[in-house]
KOLVEX-579433 format. One record per residue (C-alpha): z, x, y. Coordinates in steps of 0.25 Angstrom, whole numbers, plus 5000, padded with zeros to 4 digits. Example, Ala and Ser with C-alpha at 12.3 -4.5 7.8 and 13.67 -1.06 7.14 Angstrom:
BEGIN
503150494982 502950554996 
//
This chain:
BEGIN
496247664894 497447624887 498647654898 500147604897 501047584906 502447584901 503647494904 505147554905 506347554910 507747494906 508047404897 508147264901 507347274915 506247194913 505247284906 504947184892 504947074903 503847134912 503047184900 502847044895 502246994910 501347124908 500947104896 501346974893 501647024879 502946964874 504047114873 505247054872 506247044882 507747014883 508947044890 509647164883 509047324881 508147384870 507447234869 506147304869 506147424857 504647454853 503747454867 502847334869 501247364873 500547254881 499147294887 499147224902 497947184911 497747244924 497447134934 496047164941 495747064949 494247144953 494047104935 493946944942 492946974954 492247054943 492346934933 491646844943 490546914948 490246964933 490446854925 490646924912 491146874899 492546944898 493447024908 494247124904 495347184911 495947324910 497347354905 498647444903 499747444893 501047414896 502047464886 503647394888 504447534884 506047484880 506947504888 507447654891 509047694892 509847794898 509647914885 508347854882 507848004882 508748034870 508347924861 509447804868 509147674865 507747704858 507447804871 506647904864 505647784857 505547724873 505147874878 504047884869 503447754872 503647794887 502747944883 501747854877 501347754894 500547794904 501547754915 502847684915 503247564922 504647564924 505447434927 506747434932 507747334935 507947294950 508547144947 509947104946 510347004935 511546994927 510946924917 509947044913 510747154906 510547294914 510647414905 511647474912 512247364918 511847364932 510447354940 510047484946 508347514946 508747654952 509647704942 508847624929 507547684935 508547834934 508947824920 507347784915 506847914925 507947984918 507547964904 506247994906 506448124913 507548154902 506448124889 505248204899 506148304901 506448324885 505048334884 504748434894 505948524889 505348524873 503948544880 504448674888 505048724874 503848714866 502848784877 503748894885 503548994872 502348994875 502249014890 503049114889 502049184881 501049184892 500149064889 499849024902 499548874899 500848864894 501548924905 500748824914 501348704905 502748764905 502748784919 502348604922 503548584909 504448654916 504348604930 504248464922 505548504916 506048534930 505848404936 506148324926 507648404925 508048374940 507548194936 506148164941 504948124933 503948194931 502948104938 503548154952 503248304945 502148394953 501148474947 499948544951 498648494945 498448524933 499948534926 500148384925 499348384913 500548474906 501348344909 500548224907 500148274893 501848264890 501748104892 503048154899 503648004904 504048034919 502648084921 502147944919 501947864932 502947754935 503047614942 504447554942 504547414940 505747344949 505947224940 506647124951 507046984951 506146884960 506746884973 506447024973 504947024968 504247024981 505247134990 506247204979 507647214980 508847304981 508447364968 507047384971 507347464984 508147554976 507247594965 506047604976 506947704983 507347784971 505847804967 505447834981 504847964977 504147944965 502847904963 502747774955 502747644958 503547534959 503447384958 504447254960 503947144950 505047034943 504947044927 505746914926 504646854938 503546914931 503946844916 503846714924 502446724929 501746754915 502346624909 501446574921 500046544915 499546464926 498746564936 499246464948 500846454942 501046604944 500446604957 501246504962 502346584955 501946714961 501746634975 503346584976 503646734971 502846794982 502046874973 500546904972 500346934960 501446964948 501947064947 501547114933 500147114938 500647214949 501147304938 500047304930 499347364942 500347454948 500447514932 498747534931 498847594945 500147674938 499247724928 498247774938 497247684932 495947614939 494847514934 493447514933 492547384928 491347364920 490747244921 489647154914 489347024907 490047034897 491447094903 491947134915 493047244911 494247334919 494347474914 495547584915 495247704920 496047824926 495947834939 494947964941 494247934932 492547994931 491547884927 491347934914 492947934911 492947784916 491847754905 492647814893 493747714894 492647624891 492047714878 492147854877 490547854876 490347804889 491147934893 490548034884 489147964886 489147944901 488247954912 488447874924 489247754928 488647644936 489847594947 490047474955 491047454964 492047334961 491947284978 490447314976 490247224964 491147114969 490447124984 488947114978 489447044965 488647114954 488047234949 486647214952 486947184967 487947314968 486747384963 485547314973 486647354985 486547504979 488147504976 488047554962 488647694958 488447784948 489547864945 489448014937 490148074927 491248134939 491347994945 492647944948 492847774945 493647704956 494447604954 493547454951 492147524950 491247444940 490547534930 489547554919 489247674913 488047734907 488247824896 487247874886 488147904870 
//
């Protein structure tokens, strides 16, 4: 299930940084705007610490972890809705994620170049919201135009639709995002098949120096109160802190490093997590001999759903799945014992997965 987060924000607040410790691939990265032009793909692990209990009681010849995409989008300027400094190219690759990350600035350093010359998360976060209300908003209008001759006609389904556009239109006109948009079930569908941008879900990113890591600062406060009524989420990590650990290959160097921080665990790894829990995603496992492997799902999702992310036979073909629970497998520490203690399920075609179930699928092509 192939699901991409992607990264925005100003220029020159740490996104190129922060994608490399992701990804570890190498985007470039220096002081000054525009530095990144084309947007740089890098598929990241999702850390599952259950995929090592389950290596050890297994013992399999490979494990392999599930993913995400994380695309770095250059950075976004005020205009970036007409076309300024490249806007309408970022917009599209914006259209094209599942969710967006947002980083923002929250560190003073005269030595980094702000875009507008001063540090202020509330109004940078302002001018990206903006731009993107501004291009959904385009949208929206061109979509009102090409359907409201025919509602007018009568055709109820296009009366239905004109109705959501308009009050779309309506909330995007007076600066909010369509995410924070209510609809009655049933009409979001008119809106999710747009891929309108403030319909995405969101975490901002408060890229801080190190003596803020652990608490925030000043800036961080202020951000976190000018979000106070949206639902997204928001994480405190230092990009600059986070480049350090990934030249750090020794397991016990970035824990002693993490230790004099005061940190558990980086905090890239955090926003891995955050993002797959943004993306309302969940895990289910297969495990055997020759692999143990993590597989993305949706949360929701009916047993026969979960097996077509592994083939679209297994779908088409299904009929029952065999569940474990992880706490079970780890307690009696293998299939064969779950199955003497009478814990094995088995899951129908209206089954719903939950999150760490262990599967295997019967299916007949």
């Amino acid at each position: 299930m192939a699901l991409k987060c992607g990264i925005v924000g100003l220029p020159n607040v740490g996104k190129s940084t922060l994608f490399n410790c992701l990804s570890n691939a190498k985007a470039q990265s220096a002081n000054f705007p525009f530095c990144t032009i084309e947007p740089n793909v890098g598929t990241i692990t999702v850390p599952d610490l259950r995929l090592n209990k389950l290596e050890l009681l297994v013992n399999p010849e490979k494990v392999i972890p599930t993913t995400i995409e994380i695309v770095d989008i250059a950075g976004l300027v005020k205009g970036a809705h007409k076309g300024e400094g490249l806007g309408n190219q970022f917009l599209a690759n914006i259209r094209e994620v599942d969710a967006i990350i947002h980083v923002i600035r929250c560190f003073d350093n005269d030595n980094v170049i702000h875009v507008d010359g001063k540090v202020d998360p509330v109004a940078d976060k302002e001018i990206i919201d903006l731009e993107l209300q501004l291009k959904d908003l385009e949208t929206i209008i061109k979509r009102i135009g090409a359907i409201e001759r025919k509602a007018k006609s009568g055709d109820k389904e296009s009366g239905k639709i004109l109705s959501v556009y308009q009050k779309a239109k309506s909330h995007l006109s007076e600066g909010k995002s369509l995410r924070s948009l209510s609809l009655d079930d049933g009409l979001t569908k008119y809106i999710d098949e747009l891929q309108l941008i403030t319909a995405k879900p969101v975490m901002y990113v408060c890229n801080v120096d190190e003596k803020s890591v652990l608490d925030g600062n000043n800036h961080v406060k202020a951000l976190k109160s000018s979000i106070s009524n949206e639902n997204s989420e928001i994480l405190i990590l230092g990009a600059a802190i986070e480049a350090d650990i990934t030249e750090l290959s020794d397991f016990e160097e970035r824990k002693m490093f993490l230790d004099d921080l005061g940190l558990d665990e980086p905090g890239v790894s955090k926003l891995i997590k955050k993002a797959y829990s943004l993306l309302n995603l969940q895990t289910y496992f297969t495990a055997g001999e020759k692999e143990v492997k993590a597989w993305t799902i949706k949360k929701g999702m009916t047993a026969p759903e979960a097996a077509g992310v592994i083939h679209t036979d297994f779908q088409k073909g299904f009929i029952k799945a065999e569940v474990i629970k992880y706490n079970d497998f780890i307690e009696l520490g293998s299939e064969n014992a779950v199955k003497e203690a009478g814990k094995l399920m088995v899951h129908g075609k209206e089954d719903v997965l939950n999150d760490g179930d262990i599967m295997h699928f019967r299916f007949n092509i």
